[in-house]
VEXBARO-91777 format. One record per residue (C-alpha): x, y, z; residue number from 1. Coordinates in steps of 0.5 Angstrom, whole numbers, plus 2048, in hexadecimal, padded with zeros to 3 digits. Example, Ala and Ser with C-alpha at 12.3 -4.5 7.8 and 13.67 -1.06 7.14 Angstrom:
// residues 2
@u->819 | v->7F7 | w->810 | nr->1
@u->81B | v->7FE | w->80E | nr->2
END
This chain:
// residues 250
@u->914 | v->845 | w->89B | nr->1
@u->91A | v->841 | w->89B | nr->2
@u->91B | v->83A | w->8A0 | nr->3
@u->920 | v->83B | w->8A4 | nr->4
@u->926 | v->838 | w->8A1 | nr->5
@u->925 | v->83D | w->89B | nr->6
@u->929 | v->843 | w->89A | nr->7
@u->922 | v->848 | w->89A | nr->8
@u->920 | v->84B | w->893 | nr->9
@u->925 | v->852 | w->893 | nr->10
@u->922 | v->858 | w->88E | nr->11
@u->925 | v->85E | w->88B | nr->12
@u->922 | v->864 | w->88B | nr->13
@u->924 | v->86A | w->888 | nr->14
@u->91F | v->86F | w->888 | nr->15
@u->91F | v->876 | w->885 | nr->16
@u->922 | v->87B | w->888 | nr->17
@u->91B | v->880 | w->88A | nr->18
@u->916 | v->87F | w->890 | nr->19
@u->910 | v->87B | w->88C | nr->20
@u->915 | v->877 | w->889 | nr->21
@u->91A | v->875 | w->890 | nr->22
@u->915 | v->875 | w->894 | nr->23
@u->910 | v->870 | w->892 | nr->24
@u->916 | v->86C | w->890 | nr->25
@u->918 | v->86C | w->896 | nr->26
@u->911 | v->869 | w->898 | nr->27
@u->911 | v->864 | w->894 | nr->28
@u->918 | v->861 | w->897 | nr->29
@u->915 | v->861 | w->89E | nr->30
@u->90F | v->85E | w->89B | nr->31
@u->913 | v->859 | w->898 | nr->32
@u->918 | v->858 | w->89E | nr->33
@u->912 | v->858 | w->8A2 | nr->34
@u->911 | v->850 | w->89E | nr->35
@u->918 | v->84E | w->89E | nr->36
@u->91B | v->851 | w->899 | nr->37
@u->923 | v->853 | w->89A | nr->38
@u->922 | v->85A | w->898 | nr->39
@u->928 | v->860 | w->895 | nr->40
@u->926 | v->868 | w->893 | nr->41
@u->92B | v->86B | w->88F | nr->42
@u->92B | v->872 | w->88F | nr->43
@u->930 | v->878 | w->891 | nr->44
@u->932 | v->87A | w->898 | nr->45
@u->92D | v->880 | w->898 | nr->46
@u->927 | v->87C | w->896 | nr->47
@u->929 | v->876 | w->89B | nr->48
@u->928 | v->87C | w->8A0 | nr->49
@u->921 | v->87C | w->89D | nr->50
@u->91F | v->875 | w->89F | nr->51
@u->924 | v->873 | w->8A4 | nr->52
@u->91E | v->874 | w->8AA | nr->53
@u->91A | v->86F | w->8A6 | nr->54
@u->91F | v->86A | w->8A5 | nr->55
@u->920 | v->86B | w->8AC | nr->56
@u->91A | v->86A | w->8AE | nr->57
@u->918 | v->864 | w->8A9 | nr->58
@u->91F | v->861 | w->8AC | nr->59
@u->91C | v->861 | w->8B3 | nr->60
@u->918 | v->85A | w->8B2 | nr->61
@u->91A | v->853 | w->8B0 | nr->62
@u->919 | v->854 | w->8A8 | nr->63
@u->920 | v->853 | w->8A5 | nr->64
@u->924 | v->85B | w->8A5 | nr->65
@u->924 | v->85F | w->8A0 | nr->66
@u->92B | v->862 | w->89E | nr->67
@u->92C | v->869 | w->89B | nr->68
@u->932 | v->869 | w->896 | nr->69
@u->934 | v->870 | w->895 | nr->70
@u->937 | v->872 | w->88F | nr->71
@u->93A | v->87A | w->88E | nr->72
@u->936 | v->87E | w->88A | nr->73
@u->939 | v->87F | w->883 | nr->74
@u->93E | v->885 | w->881 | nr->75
@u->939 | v->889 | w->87C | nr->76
@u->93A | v->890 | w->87F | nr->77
@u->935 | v->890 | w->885 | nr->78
@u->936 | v->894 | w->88A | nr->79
@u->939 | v->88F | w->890 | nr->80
@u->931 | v->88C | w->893 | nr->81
@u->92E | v->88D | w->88D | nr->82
@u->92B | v->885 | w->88D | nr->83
@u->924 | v->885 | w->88C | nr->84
@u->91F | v->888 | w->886 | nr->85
@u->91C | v->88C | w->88B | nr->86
@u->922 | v->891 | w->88D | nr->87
@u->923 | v->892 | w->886 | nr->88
@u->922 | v->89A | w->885 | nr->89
@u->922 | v->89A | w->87E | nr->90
@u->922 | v->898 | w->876 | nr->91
@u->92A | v->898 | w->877 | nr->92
@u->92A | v->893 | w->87D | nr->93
@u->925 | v->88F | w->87A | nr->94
@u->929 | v->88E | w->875 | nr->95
@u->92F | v->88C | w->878 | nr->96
@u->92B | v->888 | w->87D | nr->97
@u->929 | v->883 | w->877 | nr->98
@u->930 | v->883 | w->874 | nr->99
@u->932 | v->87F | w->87A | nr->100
@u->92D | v->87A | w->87A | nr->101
@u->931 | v->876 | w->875 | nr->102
@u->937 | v->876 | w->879 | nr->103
@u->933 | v->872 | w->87E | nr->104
@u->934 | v->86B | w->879 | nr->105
@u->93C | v->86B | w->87C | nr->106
@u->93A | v->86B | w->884 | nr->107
@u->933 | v->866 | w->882 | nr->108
@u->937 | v->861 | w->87E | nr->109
@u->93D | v->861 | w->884 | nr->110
@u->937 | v->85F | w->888 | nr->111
@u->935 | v->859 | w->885 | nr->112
@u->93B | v->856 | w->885 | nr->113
@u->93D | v->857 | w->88B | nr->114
@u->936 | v->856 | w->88F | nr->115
@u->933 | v->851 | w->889 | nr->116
@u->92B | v->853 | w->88A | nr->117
@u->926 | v->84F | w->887 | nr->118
@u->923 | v->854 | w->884 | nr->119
@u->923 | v->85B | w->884 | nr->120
@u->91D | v->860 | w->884 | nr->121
@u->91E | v->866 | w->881 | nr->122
@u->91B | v->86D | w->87F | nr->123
@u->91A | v->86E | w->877 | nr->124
@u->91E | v->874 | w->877 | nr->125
@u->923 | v->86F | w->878 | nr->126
@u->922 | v->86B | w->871 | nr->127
@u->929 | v->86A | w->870 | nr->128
@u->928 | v->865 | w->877 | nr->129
@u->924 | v->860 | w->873 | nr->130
@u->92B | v->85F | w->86E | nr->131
@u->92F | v->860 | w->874 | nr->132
@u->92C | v->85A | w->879 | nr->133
@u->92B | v->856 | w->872 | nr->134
@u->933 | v->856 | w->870 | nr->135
@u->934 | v->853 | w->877 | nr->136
@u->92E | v->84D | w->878 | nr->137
@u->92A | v->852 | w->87C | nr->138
@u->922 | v->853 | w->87A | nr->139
@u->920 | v->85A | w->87A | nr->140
@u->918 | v->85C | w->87D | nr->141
@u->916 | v->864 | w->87B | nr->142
@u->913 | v->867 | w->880 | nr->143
@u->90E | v->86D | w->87F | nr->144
@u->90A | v->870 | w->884 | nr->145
@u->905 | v->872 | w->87F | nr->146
@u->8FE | v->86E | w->87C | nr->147
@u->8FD | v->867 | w->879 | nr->148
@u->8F9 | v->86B | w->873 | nr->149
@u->8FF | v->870 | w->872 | nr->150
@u->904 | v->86A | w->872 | nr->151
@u->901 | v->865 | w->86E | nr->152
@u->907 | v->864 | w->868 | nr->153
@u->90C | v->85F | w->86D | nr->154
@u->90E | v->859 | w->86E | nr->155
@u->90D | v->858 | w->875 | nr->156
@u->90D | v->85E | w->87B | nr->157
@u->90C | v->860 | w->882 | nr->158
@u->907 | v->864 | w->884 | nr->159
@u->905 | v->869 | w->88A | nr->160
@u->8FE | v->868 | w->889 | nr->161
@u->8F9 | v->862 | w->88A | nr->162
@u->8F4 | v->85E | w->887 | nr->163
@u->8ED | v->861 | w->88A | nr->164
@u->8EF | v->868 | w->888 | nr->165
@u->8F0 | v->867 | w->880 | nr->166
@u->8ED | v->85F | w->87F | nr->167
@u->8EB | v->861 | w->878 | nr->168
@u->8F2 | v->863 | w->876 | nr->169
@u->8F6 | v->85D | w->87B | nr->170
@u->8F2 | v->857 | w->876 | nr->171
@u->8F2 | v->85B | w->870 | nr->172
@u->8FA | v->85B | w->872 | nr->173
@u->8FB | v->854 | w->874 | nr->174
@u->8F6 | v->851 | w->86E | nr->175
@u->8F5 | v->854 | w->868 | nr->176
@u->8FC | v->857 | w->868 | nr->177
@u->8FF | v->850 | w->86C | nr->178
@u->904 | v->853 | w->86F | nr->179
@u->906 | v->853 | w->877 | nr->180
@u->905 | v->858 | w->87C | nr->181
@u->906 | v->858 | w->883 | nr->182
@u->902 | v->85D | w->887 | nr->183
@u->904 | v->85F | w->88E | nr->184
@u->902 | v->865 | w->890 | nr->185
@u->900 | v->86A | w->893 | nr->186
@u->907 | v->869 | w->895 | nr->187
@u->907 | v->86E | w->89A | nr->188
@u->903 | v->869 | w->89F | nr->189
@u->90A | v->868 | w->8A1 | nr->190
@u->90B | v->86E | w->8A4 | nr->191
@u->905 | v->870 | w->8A6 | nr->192
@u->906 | v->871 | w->8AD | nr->193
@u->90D | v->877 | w->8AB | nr->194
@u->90A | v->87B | w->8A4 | nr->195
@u->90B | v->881 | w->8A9 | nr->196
@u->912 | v->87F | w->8A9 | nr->197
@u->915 | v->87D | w->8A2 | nr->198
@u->917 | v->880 | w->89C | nr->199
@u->91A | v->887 | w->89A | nr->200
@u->915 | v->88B | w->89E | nr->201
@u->915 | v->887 | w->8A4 | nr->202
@u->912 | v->88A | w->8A9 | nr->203
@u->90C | v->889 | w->8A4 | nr->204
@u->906 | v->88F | w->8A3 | nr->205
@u->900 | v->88E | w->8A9 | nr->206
@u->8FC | v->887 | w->8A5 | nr->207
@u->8F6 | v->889 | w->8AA | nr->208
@u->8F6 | v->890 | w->8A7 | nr->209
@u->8F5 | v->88F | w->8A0 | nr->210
@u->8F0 | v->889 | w->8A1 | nr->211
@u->8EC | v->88F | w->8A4 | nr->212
@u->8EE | v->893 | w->89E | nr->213
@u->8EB | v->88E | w->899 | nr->214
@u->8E5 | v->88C | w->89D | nr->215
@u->8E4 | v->894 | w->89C | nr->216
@u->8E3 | v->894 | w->896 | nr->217
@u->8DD | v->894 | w->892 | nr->218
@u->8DA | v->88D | w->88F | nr->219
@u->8DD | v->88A | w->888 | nr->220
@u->8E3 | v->88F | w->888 | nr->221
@u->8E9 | v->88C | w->886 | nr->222
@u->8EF | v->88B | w->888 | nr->223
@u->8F7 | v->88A | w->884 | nr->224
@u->8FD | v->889 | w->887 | nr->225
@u->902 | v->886 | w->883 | nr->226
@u->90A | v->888 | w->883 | nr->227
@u->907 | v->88E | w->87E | nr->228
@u->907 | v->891 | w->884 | nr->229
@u->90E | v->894 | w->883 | nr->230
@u->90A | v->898 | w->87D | nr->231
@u->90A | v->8A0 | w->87D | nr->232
@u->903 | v->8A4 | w->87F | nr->233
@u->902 | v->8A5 | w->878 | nr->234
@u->902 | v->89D | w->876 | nr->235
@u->8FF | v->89B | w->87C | nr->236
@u->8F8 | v->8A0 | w->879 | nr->237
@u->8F8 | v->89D | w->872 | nr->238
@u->8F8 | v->895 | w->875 | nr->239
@u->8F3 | v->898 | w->87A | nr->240
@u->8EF | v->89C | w->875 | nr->241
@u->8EF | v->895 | w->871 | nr->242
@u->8E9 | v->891 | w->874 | nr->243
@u->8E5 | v->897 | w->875 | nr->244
@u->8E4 | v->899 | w->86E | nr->245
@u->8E3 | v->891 | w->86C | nr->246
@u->8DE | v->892 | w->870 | nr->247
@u->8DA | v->898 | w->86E | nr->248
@u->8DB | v->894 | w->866 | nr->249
@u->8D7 | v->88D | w->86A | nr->250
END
């Protein structure tokens, strides 16, 4: 991407600090180091345990490496290791978990100076990164790892996901609305070869076994799968029962 006698493009990114947003993050960077691009993830010494084997494994090639610049996870009242939204076992620590999200800006903006990036990608819980790259020259890109359709109100944004899977939505983005958009998924192409050994769960469940589950099930049944998962029996009923009752009123 760079000629030779060029400093390679260096990105920032600073992802969420949960596995459907640090994982894919973590993909896009190898992606984007894959092309040259000098890239850096801020996170906290428990989360950069989650992606270190990816990292690793992206630094093996002769793509520019990927640094992991370990921040500690703030003083909010968690227990010690409790960094990620998956280890959060109640409303209380929820709570705390999302008091320390601001206390980010302090160790991000250091990072700029020091580092000097030429633009930072960042996760939308982070809205405060936009000011916080502007104060110091630094363009700011959200990144979501949803649908174009549930996006369409940026002025410009990464995707995970591509062009065959939603055309409509992706023109309707870039001509109607005019504005720019960069889909680069399914990011987790990148780590294709080791998803049984990424994120918090890691080894993963028996990926051959729930294609047999699926294959079992009847024709046009329907399947949803989202972080709601995390909701109680009695939630997950009343969301399930949903589609079944618009149905039987068609």
């Amino acid at each position: 991407m760079a000629a030779q006698d060029e400093q390679p493009l260096h990105i920032l990114f600073f992802p969420f600090l949960a596995p459907g947003h640090l994982i894919p993050t973590t993909d896009m960077a190898v992606l984007f180091a894959a092309r040259g691009v000098r890239c850096t993830v801020l996170t906290t010494p428990v989360n950069a345990a989650l992606i270190r084997s990816a990292v690793d494994r992206a630094n093996d090639g002769s793509s520019p490496a990927i640094d992991i610049s370990v921040v500690p996870f703030p003083d909010v009242g968690l227990p010690p290791g409790v960094e990620n939204f998956a280890a959060l076992t109640s409303q209380d620590d929820r709570d705390r978990f999302f008091r320390a999200l601001p206390l980010f800006r302090e160790p991000f903006g250091r990072l700029l100076v020091d580092s000097r990036p030429d633009a930072v990608v960042s996760d939308s819980f982070f809205h405060w990164s936009a000011d916080a790259a502007a104060e110091h020259g630094v363009p700011r890109i959200a990144f979501l790892g949803s649908s174009v359709f549930a996006r369409s109100c940026s002025d410009s944004m990464v995707f995970n996901s591509f062009q065959e899977l939603e055309p409509d939505y992706a023109e309707h983005y870039r001509a109607t609305l005019g504005r720019r958009a960069w889909l680069v998924g399914p990011v987790a192409l990148a780590g294709k070869d080791d998803m049984a050994g990424r994120g918090a769960s890691a080894p993963s469940p028996d990926t051959d076994g729930c294609l047999r589950w699926l294959d079992a099930k009847p024709a046009g049944s329907r399947w949803c799968t989202c972080p709601s998962a995390r909701w109680p029996a009695s939630r997950r009923r009343s969301c399930a029962s949903s589609p079944a009752a618009s149905t039987s009123r068609a």
